[in-house]
N, C-alpha and C positions, 0 to 999 in steps of 0.2 A: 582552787584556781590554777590551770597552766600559764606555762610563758605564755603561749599564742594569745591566752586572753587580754592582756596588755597591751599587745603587737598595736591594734590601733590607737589608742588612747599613746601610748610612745609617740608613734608618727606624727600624732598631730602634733602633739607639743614640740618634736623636734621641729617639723615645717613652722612653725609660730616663730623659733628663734631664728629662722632660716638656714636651721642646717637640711642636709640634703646626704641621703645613703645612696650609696652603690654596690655590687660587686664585681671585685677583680680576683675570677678564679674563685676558689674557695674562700677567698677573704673578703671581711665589711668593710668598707670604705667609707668616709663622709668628709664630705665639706663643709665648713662653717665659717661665718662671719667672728675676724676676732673676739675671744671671751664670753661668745654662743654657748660654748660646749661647755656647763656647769661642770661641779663634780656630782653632783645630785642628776645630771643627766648622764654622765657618762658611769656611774653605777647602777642606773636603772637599764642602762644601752649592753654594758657588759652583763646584766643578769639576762637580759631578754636574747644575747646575740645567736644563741641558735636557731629561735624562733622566727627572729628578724631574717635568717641568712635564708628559712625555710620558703617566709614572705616573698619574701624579693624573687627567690629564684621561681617559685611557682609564677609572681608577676609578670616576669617578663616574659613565660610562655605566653603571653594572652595579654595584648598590646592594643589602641585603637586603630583603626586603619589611618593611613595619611588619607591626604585628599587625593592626590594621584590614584589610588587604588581604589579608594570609592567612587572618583569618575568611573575609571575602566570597569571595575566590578558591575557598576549599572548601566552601564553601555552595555555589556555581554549578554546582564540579563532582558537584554529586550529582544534579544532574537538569538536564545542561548546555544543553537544548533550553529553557527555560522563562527567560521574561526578567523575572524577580521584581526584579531589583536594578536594571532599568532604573528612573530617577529622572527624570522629566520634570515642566516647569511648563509653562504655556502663558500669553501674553499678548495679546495686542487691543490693536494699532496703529491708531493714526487719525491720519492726515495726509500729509503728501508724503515718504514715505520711500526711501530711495535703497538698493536691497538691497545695490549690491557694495560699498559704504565701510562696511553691516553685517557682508560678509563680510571686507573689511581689519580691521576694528575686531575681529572676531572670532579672526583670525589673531594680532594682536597682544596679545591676552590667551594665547594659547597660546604664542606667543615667549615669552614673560616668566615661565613655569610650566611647571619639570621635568615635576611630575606631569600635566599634559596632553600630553604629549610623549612619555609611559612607559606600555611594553607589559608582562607579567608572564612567567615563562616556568618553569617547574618543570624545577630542574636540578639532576638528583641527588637528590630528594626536599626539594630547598630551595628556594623561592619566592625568582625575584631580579627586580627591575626592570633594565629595559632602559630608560636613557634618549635616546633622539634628540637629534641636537644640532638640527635642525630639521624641520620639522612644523606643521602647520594644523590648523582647526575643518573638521570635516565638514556639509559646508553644502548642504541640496539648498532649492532656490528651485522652489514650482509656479505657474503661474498658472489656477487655477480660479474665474475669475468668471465669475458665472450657474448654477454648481453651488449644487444644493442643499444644506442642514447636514447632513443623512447621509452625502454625499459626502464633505464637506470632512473632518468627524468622523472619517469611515472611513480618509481618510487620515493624519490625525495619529495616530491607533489605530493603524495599522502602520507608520508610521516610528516610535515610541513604541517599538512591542514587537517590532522590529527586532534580533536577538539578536548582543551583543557576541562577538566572540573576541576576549578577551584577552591573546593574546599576538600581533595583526595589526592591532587595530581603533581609529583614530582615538576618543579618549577624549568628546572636545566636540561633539557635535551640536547643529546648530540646522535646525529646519524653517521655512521661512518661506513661507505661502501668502496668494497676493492674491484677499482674496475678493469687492472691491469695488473702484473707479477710486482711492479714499485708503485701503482697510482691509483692514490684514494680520492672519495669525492666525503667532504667532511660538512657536515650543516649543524647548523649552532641554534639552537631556539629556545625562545622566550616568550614568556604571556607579556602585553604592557603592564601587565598591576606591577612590574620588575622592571621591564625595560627603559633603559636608556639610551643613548649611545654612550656617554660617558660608562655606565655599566658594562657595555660588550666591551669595551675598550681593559677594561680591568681584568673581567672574564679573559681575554686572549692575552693577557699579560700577565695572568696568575697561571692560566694552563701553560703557558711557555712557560715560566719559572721552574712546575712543578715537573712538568715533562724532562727539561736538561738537567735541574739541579735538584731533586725530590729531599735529600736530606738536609738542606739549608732553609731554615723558617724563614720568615717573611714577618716584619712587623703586626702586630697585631691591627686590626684595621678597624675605621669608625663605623659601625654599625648604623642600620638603619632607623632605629627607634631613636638615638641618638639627631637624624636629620627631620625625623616627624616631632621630637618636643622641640626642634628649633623651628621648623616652618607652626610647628600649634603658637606657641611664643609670641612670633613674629606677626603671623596674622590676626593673634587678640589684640594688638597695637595699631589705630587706624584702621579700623571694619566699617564707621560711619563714615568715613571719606572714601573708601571700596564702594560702598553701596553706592552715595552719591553720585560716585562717575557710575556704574554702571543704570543707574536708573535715571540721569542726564545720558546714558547711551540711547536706550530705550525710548526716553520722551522724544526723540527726533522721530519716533514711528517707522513704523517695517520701511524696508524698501518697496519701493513700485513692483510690483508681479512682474515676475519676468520668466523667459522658457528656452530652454535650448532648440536650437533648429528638428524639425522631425529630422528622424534617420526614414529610409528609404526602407531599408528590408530587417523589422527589430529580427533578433536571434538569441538574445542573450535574456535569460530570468534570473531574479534575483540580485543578487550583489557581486557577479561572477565581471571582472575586470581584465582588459587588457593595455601593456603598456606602449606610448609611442616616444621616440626619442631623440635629443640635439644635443650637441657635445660645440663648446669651444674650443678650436686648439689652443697652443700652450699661449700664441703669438696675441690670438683675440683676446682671450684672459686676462693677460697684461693688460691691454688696452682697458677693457672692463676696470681691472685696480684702477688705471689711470684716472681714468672718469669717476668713478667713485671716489678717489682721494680731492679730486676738483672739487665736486659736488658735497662733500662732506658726508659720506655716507655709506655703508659697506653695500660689498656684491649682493647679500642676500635680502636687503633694502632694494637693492637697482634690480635685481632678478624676480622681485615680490609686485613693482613697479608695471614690469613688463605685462606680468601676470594678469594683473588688473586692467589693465590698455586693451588685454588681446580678448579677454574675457566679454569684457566691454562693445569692443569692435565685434565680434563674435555673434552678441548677444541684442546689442542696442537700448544694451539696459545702462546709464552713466550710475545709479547708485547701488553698489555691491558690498557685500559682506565676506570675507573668506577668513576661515578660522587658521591658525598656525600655531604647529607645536612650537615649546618653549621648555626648557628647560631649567630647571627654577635651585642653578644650586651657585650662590653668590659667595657661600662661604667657601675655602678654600680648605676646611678642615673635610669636606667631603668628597676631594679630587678623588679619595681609592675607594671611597663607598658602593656600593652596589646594592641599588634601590630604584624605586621611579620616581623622579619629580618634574615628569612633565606637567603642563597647564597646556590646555588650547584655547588661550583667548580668540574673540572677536576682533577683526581687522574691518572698519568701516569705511569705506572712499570713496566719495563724490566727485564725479569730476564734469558734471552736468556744465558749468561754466567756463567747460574747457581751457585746463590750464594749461599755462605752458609746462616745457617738462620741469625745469629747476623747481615749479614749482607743485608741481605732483610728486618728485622725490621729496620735498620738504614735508608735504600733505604725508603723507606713507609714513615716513619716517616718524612722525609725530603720532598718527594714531600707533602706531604699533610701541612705541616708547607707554605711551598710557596704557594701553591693551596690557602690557607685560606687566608694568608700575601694579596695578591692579588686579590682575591675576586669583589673588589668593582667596578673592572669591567668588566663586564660578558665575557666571553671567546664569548658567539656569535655576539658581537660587531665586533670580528677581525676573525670571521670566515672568510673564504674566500668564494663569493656566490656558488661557483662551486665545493664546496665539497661533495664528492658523498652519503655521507649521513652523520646519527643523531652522533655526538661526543663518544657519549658513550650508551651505551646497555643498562645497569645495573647500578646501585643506591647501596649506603650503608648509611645507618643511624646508630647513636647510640642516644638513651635516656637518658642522666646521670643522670633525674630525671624523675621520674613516678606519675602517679595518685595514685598509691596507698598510704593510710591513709590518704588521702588531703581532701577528701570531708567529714565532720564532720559536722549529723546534731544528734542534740538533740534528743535520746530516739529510734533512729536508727542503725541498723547495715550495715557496706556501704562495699562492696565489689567491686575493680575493674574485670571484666571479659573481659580477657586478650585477650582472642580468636575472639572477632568479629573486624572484619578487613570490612573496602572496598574491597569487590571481584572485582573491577577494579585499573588493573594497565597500566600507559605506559613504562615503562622502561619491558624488558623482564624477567628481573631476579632482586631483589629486597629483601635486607639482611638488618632485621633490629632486632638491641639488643637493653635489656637492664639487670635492675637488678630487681630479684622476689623476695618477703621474703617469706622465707619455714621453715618448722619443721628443726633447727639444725643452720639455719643461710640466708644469702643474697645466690639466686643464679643467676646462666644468664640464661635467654632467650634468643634464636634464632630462627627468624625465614624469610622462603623465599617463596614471593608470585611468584610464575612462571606463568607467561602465557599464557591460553589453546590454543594458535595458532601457541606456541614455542614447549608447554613443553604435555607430557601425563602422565598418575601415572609413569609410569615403568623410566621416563628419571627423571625424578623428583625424584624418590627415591635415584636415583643411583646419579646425581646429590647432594643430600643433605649426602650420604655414602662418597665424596669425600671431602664435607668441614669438615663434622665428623672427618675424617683421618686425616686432615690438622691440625683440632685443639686436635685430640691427637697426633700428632708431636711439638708439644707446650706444651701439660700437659696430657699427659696417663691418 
């Protein structure tokens, strides 16, 4: 008999008294409840510990997926050619920048982060990650100075929508194009099975570190397997009162059929998207907080509000559905994580009885408090198969943090450039804020990607005149 042959029969007995192994580095760890750790266990633990240290480390190449990566992974696969979940930013470099100590600096934020190192692979009908023990950012460097903006444009647009394979493809892209003797055009991309914003936020704040200061480490950081046994944990705790509200969502029955206005001249196939856009200055913003602190309830509540009035007005349908990402991280041990855990619950609102407003911000305010409450499991678990189509049309997002001022390097000027989006969406209509800094103070952005198969300029415009009106019925 070898050690491995004990390896299991060990474990169970350890998990029986509730001890728990880990490893830190080359060395076994474990926690235990006091006077757990026999000496009849901890002599069988020191004869097996090579085998144990073999165990573990092989486990943790080959993890279950969270549920954020099993949404996105089977979203992808239904129309695996269409690069919807590509998530890119773009920046504007100005000054004497050094691309391969961007490309070290880049590599070493992927050393120090399982999930950029982690491929997905469907095994047996179960999503596992494949973790790498080593692995880099996929980094292509152009140099096109004296190209015109079409050009350059054209090429960040197809390194952008560049389609992942997920179970082969380098998670961290960066594009970095020299379009002048000091000015780079830099873009950051991500699949969602990773994406967050808290994620990109860590991402521009580890490449900054590694980029000024490359010889000073950096805390070792919590890991994402770490944040999927907390959300597994958490969601085997109350799944019969998940169901319940989701299937008390459900028994209210679909909404009334409803249709966007025809467009006039279609042009667009597919899921190919354009965006249109409103900005508050710093001064209306305020007022917004104002009202919001009145009414007891945040901007992205009052701007979700709006959404639904114009939708509405729009549409002539009062009962609507619109999904909204969320971001599912309450513990505070996961602020430097990098991993995905969004959810996109359902947002349901009826306002057939025509409320007044105080009392459709309360309405909103409340489904979306449940929507989140509930989250952890997915509403299309308890779909019914025979539902006649997608849940919801339309997506809302809010940002409550941005890229801007995060990427910090040395002797550089870094601008975020707000405007390059993924020209593909799947949701038909698609409202995403957050907050700009401008001459005078903070202000919002809005803006809504429509899609050319839905939407044409003229419904788009008049579309985007109606959330305008909605949100100066909120703040003039």
């Amino acid at each position: 008999m070898t050690e491995s042959d004990g390896v299991p029969a060990l474990l169970a007995d350890l998990a029986a008294s509730g001890i728990s192994l880990r490893l830190e580095g080359e060395a076994l760890r474990f926690t235990a409840p006091a006077g757990a750790m026999t000496a009849e266990l901890r002599t069988r633990l020191q004869a097996a510990k090579p085998a144990l240290i073999a165990h573990l480390r092989h486990a943790a190449t080959r993890q279950p997926a969270s549920l954020t990566q099993r949404r996105f992974w089977k979203l992808q696969q239904l129309d695996p050619d269409w690069p919807f979940y590509n998530v890119a930013f773009l920046f504007r470099l100005t000054g004497p920048l050094d691309p391969a100590r961007l490309q070290r600096a880049a590599d070493a934020v992927v050393a120090r982060h399982d999930s950029l190192r982690t491929t997905l692979h469907d095994e047996d009908g179960r999503l596992m990650q494949h973790i790498a023990q080593e692995g880099g950012a996929d980094v292509v460097v152009r140099d096109m100075v004296g190209a015109d903006e079409a050009a350059i444009r054209t090429a960040l647009q197809t390194e952008l929508l560049r389609r992942y394979d997920l179970a082969r493809d380098r998670i961290l892209r960066l594009m970095l194009v020299r379009t002048d003797s000091e000015t780079w055009k830099l873009q950051i991309c991500l699949h969602n099975v990773v994406f967050d914003m808290a994620s990109l936020l860590v991402i521009l704040d580890e490449l900054s570190h590694h980029y000024a200061d490359p010889a000073t480490p950096l805390p070792a950081p919590v890991q994402y397997d770490a944040f999927v046994a907390w959300q597994t944990a958490r969601a085997a705790t109350g799944m019969d009162q998940r169901r319940d509200y989701w299937r008390r969502f459900l028994a209210e029955g679909e909404p009334k059929p409803w249709s966007w206005p025809a467009i006039t001249s279609p042009g667009g196939t597919g899921f190919r998207a354009v965006p249109t856009w409103t900005r508050l200055s710093p001064a209306r913003h305020l007022r917004l907080q104002e009202f919001c602190r009145a009414h007891g309830v945040t901007p992205a509540i009052a701007v979700l509000t709006a959404y639904f009035q114009a939708v509405s007005r729009f549409t002539g349908c009062q009962d609507l559905v619109i999904g909204t990402t969320w971001s599912d991280r309450d513990d505070q041990r996961f602020a430097g994580m990098i991993g995905a855990s969004i959810g996109v619950p359902a947002i349901r609102v009826d306002q057939s009885d025509t409320p007044p407003l105080a009392t459709l911000l309360r309405r909103v305010r409340e489904a979306v408090a449940g929507a989140v409450t509930h989250q952890d499991l997915p509403i299309e678990e308890v779909i019914p198969r025979d539902s006649s189509g997608p849940l919801f049309r339309m997506v809302f997002t809010n940002f409550p943090s941005t890229p801007h001022g995060r990427l910090r390097l040395p002797g550089l000027r870094v601008a975020w450039e707000e405007e390059e989006l993924n020209p593909i969406s799947r949701p038909q209509l698609y409202l995403v804020m957050w907050e700009t800094p401008l001459p005078g103070g903070m202000g919002l952005t809005c803006h809504m990607m429509h899609r050319e198969d839905v939407w044409d300029t003229e419904l788009a415009g008049r579309m985007m005149q109606h959330f305008e009106a909605a949100l100066a019925g909120l703040v003039p």
